[in-house]
C-alpha positions as CSV (number, residue, x, y, z in Angstrom):
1,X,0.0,0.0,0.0
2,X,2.9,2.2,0.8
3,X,4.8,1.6,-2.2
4,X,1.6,2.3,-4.6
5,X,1.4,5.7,-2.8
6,X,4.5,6.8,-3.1
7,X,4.4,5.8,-6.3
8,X,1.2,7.9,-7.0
9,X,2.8,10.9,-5.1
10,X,6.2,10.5,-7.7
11,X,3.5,10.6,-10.5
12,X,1.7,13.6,-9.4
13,X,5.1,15.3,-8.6
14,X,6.1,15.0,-12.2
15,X,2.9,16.1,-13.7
16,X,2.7,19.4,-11.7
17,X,6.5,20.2,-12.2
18,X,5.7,19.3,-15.9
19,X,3.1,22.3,-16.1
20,X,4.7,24.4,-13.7
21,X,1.9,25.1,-11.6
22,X,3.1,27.3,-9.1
23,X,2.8,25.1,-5.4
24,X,0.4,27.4,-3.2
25,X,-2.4,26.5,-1.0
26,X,-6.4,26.1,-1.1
27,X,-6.5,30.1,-2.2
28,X,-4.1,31.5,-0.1
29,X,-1.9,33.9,-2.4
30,X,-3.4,32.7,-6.1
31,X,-3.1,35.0,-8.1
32,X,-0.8,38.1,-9.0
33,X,-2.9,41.0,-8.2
34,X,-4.5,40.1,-5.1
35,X,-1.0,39.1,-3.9
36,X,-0.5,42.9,-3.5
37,X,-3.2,42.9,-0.9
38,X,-2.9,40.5,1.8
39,X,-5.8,41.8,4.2
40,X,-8.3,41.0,1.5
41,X,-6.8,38.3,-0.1
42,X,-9.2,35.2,0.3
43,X,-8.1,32.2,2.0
44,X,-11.0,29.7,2.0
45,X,-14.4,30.1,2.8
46,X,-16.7,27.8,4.9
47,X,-20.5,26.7,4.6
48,X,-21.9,24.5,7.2
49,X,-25.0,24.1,9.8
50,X,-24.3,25.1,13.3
51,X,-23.3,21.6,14.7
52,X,-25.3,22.0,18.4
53,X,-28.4,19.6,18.3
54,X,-28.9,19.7,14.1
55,X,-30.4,17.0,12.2
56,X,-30.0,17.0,8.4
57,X,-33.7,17.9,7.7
58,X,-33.9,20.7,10.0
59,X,-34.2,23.5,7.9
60,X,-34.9,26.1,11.1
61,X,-31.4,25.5,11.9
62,X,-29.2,27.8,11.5
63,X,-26.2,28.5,9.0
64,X,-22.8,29.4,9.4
65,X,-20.6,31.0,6.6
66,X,-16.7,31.8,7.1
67,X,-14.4,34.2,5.3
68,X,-10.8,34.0,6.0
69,X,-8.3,36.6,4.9
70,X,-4.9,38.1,5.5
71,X,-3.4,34.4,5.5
72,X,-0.6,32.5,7.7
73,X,-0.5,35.9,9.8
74,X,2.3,35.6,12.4
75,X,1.5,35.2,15.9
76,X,4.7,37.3,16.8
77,X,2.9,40.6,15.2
78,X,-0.9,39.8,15.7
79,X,-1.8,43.2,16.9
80,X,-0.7,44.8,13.5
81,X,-2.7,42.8,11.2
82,X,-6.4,44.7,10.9
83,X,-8.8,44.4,7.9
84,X,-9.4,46.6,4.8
85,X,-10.7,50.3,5.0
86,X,-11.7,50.4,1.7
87,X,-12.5,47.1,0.8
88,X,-15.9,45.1,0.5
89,X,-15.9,41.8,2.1
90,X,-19.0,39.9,0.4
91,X,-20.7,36.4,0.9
92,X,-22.5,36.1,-2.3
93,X,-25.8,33.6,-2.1
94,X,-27.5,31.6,-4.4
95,X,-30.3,30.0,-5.1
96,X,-30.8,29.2,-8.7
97,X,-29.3,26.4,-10.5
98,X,-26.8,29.0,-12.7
99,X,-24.7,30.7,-9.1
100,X,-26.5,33.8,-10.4
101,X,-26.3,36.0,-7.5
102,X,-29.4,36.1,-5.2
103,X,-28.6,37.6,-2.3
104,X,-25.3,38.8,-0.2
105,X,-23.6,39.9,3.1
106,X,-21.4,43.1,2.6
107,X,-19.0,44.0,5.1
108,X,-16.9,47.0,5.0
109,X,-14.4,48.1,8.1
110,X,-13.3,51.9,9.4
111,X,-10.4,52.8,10.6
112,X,-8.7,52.5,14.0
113,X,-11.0,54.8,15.8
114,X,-12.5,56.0,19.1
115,X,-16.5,56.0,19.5
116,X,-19.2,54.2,20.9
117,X,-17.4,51.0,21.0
118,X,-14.3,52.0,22.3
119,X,-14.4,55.5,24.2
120,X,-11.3,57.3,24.4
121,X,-9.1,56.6,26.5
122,X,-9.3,53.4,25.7
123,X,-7.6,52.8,22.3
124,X,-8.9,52.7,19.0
125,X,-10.6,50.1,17.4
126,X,-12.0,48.7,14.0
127,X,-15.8,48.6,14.1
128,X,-18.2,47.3,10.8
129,X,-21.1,47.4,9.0
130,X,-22.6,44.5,7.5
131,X,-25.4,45.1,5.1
132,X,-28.0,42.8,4.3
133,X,-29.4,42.1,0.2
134,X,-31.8,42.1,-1.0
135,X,-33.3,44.7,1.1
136,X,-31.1,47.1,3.5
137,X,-30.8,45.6,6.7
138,X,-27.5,46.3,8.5
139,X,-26.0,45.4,10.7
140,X,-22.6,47.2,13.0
141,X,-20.8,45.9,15.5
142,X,-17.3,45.8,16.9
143,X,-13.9,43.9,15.7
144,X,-11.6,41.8,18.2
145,X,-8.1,43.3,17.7
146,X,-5.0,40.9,18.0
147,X,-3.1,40.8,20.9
148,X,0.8,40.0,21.7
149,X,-0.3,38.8,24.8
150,X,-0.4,35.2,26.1
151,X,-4.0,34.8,25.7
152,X,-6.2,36.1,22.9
153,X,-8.8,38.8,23.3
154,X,-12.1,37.7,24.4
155,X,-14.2,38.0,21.2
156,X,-17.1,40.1,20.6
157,X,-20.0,38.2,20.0
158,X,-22.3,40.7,17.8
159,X,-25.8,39.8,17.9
160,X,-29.3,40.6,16.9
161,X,-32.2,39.3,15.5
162,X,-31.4,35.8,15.5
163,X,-27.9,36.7,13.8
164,X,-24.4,36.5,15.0
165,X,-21.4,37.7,13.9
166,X,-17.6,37.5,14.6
167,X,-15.0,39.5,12.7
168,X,-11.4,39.1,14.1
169,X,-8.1,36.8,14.4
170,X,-8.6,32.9,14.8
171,X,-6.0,30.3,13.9
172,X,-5.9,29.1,10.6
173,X,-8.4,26.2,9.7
174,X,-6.8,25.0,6.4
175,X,-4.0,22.2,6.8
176,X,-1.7,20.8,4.3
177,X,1.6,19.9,3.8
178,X,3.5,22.8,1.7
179,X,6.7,22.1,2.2
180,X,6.9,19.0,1.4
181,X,4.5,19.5,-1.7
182,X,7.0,22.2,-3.0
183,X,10.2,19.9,-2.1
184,X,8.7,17.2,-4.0
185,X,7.6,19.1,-7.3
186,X,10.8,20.9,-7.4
187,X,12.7,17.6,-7.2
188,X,15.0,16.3,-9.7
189,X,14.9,14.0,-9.8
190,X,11.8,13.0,-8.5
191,X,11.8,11.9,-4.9
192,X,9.1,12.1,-2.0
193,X,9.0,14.7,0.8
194,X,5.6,14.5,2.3
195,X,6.1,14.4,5.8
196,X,2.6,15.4,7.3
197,X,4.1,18.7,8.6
198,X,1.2,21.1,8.3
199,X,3.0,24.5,7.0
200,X,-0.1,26.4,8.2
201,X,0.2,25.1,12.2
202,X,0.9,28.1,14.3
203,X,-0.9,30.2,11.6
204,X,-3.6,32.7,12.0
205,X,-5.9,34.8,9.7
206,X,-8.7,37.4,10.0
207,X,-11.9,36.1,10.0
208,X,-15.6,36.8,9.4
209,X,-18.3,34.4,10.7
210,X,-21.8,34.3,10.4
211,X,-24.3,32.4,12.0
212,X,-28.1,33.1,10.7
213,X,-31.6,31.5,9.8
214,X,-30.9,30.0,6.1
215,X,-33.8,31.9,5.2
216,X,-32.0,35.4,5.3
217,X,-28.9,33.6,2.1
218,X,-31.2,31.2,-0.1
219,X,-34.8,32.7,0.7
220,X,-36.9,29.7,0.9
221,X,-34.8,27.3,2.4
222,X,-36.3,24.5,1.9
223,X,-35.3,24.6,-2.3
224,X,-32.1,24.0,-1.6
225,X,-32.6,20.1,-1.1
226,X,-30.2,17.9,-3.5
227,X,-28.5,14.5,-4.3
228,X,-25.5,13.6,-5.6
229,X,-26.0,10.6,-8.1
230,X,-24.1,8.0,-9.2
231,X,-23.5,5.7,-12.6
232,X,-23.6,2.3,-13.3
233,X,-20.8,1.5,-11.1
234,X,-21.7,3.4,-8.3
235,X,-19.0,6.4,-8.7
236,X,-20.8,9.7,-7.8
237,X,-21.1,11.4,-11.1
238,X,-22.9,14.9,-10.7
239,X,-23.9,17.1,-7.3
240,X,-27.2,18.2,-8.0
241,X,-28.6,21.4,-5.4
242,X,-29.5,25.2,-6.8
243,X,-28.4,26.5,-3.9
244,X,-24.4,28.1,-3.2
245,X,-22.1,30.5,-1.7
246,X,-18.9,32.3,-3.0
247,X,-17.0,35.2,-1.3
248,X,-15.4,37.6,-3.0
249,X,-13.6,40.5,-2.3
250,X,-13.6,44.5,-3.5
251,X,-10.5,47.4,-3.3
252,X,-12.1,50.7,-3.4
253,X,-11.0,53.7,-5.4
254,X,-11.1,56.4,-3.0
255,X,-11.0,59.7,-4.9
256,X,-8.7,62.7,-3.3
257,X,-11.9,65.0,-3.9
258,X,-14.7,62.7,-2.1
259,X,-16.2,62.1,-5.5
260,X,-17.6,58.9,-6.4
261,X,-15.7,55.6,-4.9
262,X,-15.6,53.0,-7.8
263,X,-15.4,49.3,-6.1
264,X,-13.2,46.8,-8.0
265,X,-13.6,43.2,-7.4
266,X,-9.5,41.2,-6.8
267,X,-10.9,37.8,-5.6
268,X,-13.2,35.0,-5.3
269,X,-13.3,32.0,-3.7
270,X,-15.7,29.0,-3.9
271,X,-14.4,25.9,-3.9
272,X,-10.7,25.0,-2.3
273,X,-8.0,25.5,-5.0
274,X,-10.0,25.9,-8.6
275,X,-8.0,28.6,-9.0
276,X,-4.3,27.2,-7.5
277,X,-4.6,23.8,-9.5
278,X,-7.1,24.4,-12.4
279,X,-6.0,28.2,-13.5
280,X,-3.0,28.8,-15.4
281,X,-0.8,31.1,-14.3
282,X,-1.5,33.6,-17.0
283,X,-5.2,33.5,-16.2
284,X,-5.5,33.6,-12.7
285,X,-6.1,37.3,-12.4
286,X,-9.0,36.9,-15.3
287,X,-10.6,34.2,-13.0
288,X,-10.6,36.2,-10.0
289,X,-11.6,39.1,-11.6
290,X,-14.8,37.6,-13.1
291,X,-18.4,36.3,-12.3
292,X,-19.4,32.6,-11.4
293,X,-22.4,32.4,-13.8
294,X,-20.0,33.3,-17.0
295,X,-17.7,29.9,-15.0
296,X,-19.1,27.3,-17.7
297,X,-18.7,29.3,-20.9
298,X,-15.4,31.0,-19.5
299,X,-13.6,28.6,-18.0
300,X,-14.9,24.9,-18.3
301,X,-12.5,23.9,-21.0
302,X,-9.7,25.7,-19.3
303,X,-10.4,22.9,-16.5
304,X,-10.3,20.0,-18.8
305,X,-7.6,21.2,-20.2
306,X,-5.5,20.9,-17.2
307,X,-7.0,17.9,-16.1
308,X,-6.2,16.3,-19.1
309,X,-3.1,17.3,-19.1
310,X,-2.3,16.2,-15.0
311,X,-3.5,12.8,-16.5
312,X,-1.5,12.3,-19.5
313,X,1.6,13.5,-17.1
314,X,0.0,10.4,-14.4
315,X,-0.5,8.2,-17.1
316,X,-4.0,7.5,-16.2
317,X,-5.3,9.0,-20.3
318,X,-3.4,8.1,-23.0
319,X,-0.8,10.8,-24.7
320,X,-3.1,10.7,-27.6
321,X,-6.0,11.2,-25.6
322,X,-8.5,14.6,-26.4
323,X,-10.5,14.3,-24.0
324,X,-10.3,14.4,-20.0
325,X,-14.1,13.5,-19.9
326,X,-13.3,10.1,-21.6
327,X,-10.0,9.4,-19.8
328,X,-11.2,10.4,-16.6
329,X,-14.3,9.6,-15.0
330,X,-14.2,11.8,-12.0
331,X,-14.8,14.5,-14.8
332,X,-18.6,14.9,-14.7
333,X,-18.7,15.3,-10.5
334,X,-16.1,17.4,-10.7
335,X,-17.8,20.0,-13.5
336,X,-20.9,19.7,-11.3
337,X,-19.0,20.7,-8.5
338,X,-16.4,23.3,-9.9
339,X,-18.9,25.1,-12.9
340,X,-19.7,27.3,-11.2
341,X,-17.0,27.5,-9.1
342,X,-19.4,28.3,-6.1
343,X,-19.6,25.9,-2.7
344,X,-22.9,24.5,-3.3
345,X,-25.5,23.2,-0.3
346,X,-28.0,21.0,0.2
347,X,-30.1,20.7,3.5
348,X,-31.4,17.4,2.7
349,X,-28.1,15.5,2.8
350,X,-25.3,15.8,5.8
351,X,-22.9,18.6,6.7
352,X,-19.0,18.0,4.9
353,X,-17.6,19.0,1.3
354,X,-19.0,18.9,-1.4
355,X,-21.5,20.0,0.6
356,X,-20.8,22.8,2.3
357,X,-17.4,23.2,3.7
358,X,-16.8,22.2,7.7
359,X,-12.9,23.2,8.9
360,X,-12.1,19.8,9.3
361,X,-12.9,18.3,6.2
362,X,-9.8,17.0,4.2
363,X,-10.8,19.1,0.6
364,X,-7.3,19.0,-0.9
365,X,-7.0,15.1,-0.1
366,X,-10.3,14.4,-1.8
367,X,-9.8,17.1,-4.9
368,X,-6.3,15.7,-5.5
369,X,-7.8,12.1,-5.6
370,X,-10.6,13.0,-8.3
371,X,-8.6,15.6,-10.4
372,X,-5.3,12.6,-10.5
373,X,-7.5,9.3,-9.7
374,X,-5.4,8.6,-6.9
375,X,-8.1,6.8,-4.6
376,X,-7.1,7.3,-0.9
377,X,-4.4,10.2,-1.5
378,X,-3.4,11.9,1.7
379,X,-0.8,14.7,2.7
380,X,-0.9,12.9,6.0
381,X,-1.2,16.0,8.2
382,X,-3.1,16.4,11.0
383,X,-6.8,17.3,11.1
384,X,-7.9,20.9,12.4
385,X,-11.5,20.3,14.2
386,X,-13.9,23.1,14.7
387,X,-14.9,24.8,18.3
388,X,-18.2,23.9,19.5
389,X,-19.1,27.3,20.2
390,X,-19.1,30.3,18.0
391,X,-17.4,31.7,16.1
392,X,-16.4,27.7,15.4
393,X,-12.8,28.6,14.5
394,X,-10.1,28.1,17.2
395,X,-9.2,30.9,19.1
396,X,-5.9,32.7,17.5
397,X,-1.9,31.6,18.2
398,X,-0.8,33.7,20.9
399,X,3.4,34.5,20.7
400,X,5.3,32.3,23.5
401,X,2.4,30.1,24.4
402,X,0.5,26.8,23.6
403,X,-2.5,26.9,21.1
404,X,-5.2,28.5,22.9
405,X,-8.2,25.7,24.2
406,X,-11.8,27.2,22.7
407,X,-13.6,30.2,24.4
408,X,-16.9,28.7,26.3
C-alpha cells in the first residue's frame, strides 16, 4: 500500500512540475494582483450548519458561513494585522441552479478609531457594517483586535435578531503539507518529501463568521434540497442542489476629492484550490476578476484542459488522448462541483464537502484524488477540528504560548 502511494505521489510530482503550476495552497496567495493585498486576499471560505443539536432535515437550523483573509498571519505581530478600509468583504448567495447571484452579506471596516465602541481613553478600534441584500438591513458591530499577549482577546459576540457575527483573528483552519509538496515538485529527480508537517500550524488569519436563519442567504430554504447521483458503477457522477455561496472580495478607489468611490472586485473563492490547481498562471487574475455564472462558458475547458493534461503527465489517459471527460471519470462530479466555481449546499443531505465546507474536512486530499484518480491520496497532516461554540474557529496563536483551548 505504501509503495503504490509513493508511487502515486512520484506521479503527481512529475505532472505538476511538468506544467509548472506554481505550489500554493487552497486560495491563499493565487493570483498576481491580489498578492499585492494581503488583508483581502481570500483564503477559504466555509459553509456549514451550526453543529449544536442539528439534524439533516432541519431547515430552522441555522447556517454558518466563514471568510478568512490576510493568511498565515504571524503570531509574533498579531496586533498589526487589521482588515481593509476600503474594501468590500461579500458572501454572495444563491439559489438558482446557474450561481447567479441572489442575495449577499457586505462588510466594509473603518479605521482604527475611538466612538461608541471604544471611548477614548481606551484605544482605538476597527468597528463594521454589514449590510443585508436584498433589502437594507444592517447590521454594525465591533472587531476583536489581536493581541501580543499570552492569551487572545475575548471576542465580541455581535448579535441581533437571531444573527451572530464574529470578525477578528482565529487560527488558521486549512491544513496541508506545503513544504513538502514544494520539495517534492521541485525535485529532480523526483523523490518524496511528504512528511505530514502542516505548514499552516501556528498560523492565523482574519476572520468573518456568520451564524443566521438560512432563510436570510437562499430565501426559501427549503429549495435548496439535492443528491449527488451516481453511474452504473456506483461512482458519484454529478452534485445536484440550486443553492451556493462564493466570497469575494472589492479594493475601493477612494477619490482625493470625495467624488464617487468605484469598487473593483480582486478575488473570489468558492471551492478549495480551482483557482491554485485548475488556473494557469496567466489566467488567474482573469478568474478572479470575473463572475461565477459566465464559469461554464469562460472557464470549463480551461479545467479540462489541465486535467487532461495532469492525467496524460499520471499516465491514467493516454498521450493521444482529447478528452479528460473520456479518460477520466471523476470528470462529470467534478464540472458539477467546480462550474460554477461556487460551494454549493444542500439541507437534505449531511454537513461535509462537497456540501458545504466544515474546517475539518480534508478538501485538498479528496480534490487531489478526483482531479489525479489517486483513490485514498493523503498529505498525512493532521486534522484541524472546529470549536463547539461560536465563532467555530479556534481561538488565534498567541506569541510564546500553547495553542489556545476554545472560548466557552
Amino acid at each position: 500500500m505504501r509503495k503504490r502511494f509513493l508511487a502515486g505521489v512520484a506521479a503527481l510530482a512529475a505532472a505538476l512540475l511538468w506544467l509548472q503550476t506554481p505550489a500554493v495552497a487552497a486560495d491563499h496567495r493565487d493570483a498576481p494582483t491580489i498578492d499585492d493585498y494581503s488583508a483581502i486576499d481570500i483564503n477559504d471560505v466555509y459553509m456549514f450548519r451550526n453543529p449544536s443539536g442539528c439534524s439533516v432535515s432541519d431547515t430552522n437550523c441555522k447556517l454558518v458561513v466563514v471568510m478568512s483573509v490576510q493568511g498565515v498571519a504571524d503570531k509574533n505581530f498579531a496586533s498589526s494585522y487589521h482588515f481593509q478600509s476600503d474594501a468590500v468583504y461579500r458572501f454572495n448567495f444563491s439559489n438558482v441552479k446557474d450561481g447567479r447571484q441572489t442575495a449577499n452579506i457586505d462588510f466594509s471596516f473603518t479605521g482604527f478609531i475611538n466612538g461608541a465602541a471604544c471611548p477614548a481613553p481606551l484605544p482605538p478600534c476597527q468597528t463594521f457594517t454589514a449590510g443585508f441584500g436584498p433589502g437594507n438591513t444592517r447590521m454594525i458591530g465591533t472587531v476583536t483586535q489581536g493581541s501580543n499577549g499570552p492569551t487572545h482577546n475575548p471576542p465580541f459576540i455581535n448579535a441581533s435578531n437571531g444573527v451572530r457575527i464574529f470578525a477578528g483573528p482565529r487560527a488558521d483552519p486549512f491544513f496541508f503539507d506545503l513544504v513538502g509538496f514544494n520539495r517534492t515538485i521541485g525535485s529532480n529527480p523526483t523523490n518524496v518529501f511528504f512528511t505530514g508537517d502542516d505548514a499552516f500550524k501556528d498560523k492565523n488569519v482574519n476572520a468573518i463568521v456568520v451564524e443566521m436563519p438560512p432563510n436570510l442567504a437562499f430565501g426559501d430554504a427549503s429549495k435548496c434540497v439535492g443528491q449527488i447521483t451516481t453511474d452504473q458503477s456506483g461512482r458519484p457522477n454529478a452534485f445536484q442542489t440550486p443553492c451556493s455561496m462564493w466570497g469575494s472580495t472589492y479594493l475601493g478607489d477612494f477619490r482625493p476629492d470625495g467624488s464617487t468611490q468605484l469598487f473593483n472586485q480582486v478575488d473570489r473563492m468558492g471551492n478549495p484550490a480551482v483557482n491554485t490547481a485548475l488556473v494557469p498562471a496567466s489566467l488567474k487574475d482573469a478568474f478572479n476578476f470575473a463572475q461565477p455564472v459566465n464559469d461554464p462558458s469562460t472557464f470549463a475547458q480551461t479545467f479540462l484542459d489541465t486535467i487532461l493534461a495532469l492525467d496524460k503527465k499520471f499516465g491514467t489517459c493516454p498521450q493521444d488522448a482529447t478528452s479528460a471527460a473520456n479518460c477520466n471519470p471523476n470528470v462529470p462530479f467534478l464540472a458539477s462541483v467546480a462550474l460554477p466555481d461556487t460551494l454549493k449546499f444542500a439541507f437534505s443531505l449531511p454537513d461535509g464537502y462537497p456540501n458545504g465546507r466544515q474546517p475539518a474536512d480534508r478538501t485538498t486530499d479528496t480534490l487531489i484524488s478526483l482531479i489525479l484518480q489517486l483513490p485514498g491520496f493523503t498529505d498525512g497532516t493532521k486534522t484541524k477540528n472546529a470549536c463547539a461554540t461560536f465563532p467555530y474557529l479556534q481561538p488565534p496563536v498567541q506569541p510564546g504560548t500553547t495553542p489556545q483551548t476554545c472560548d466557552p
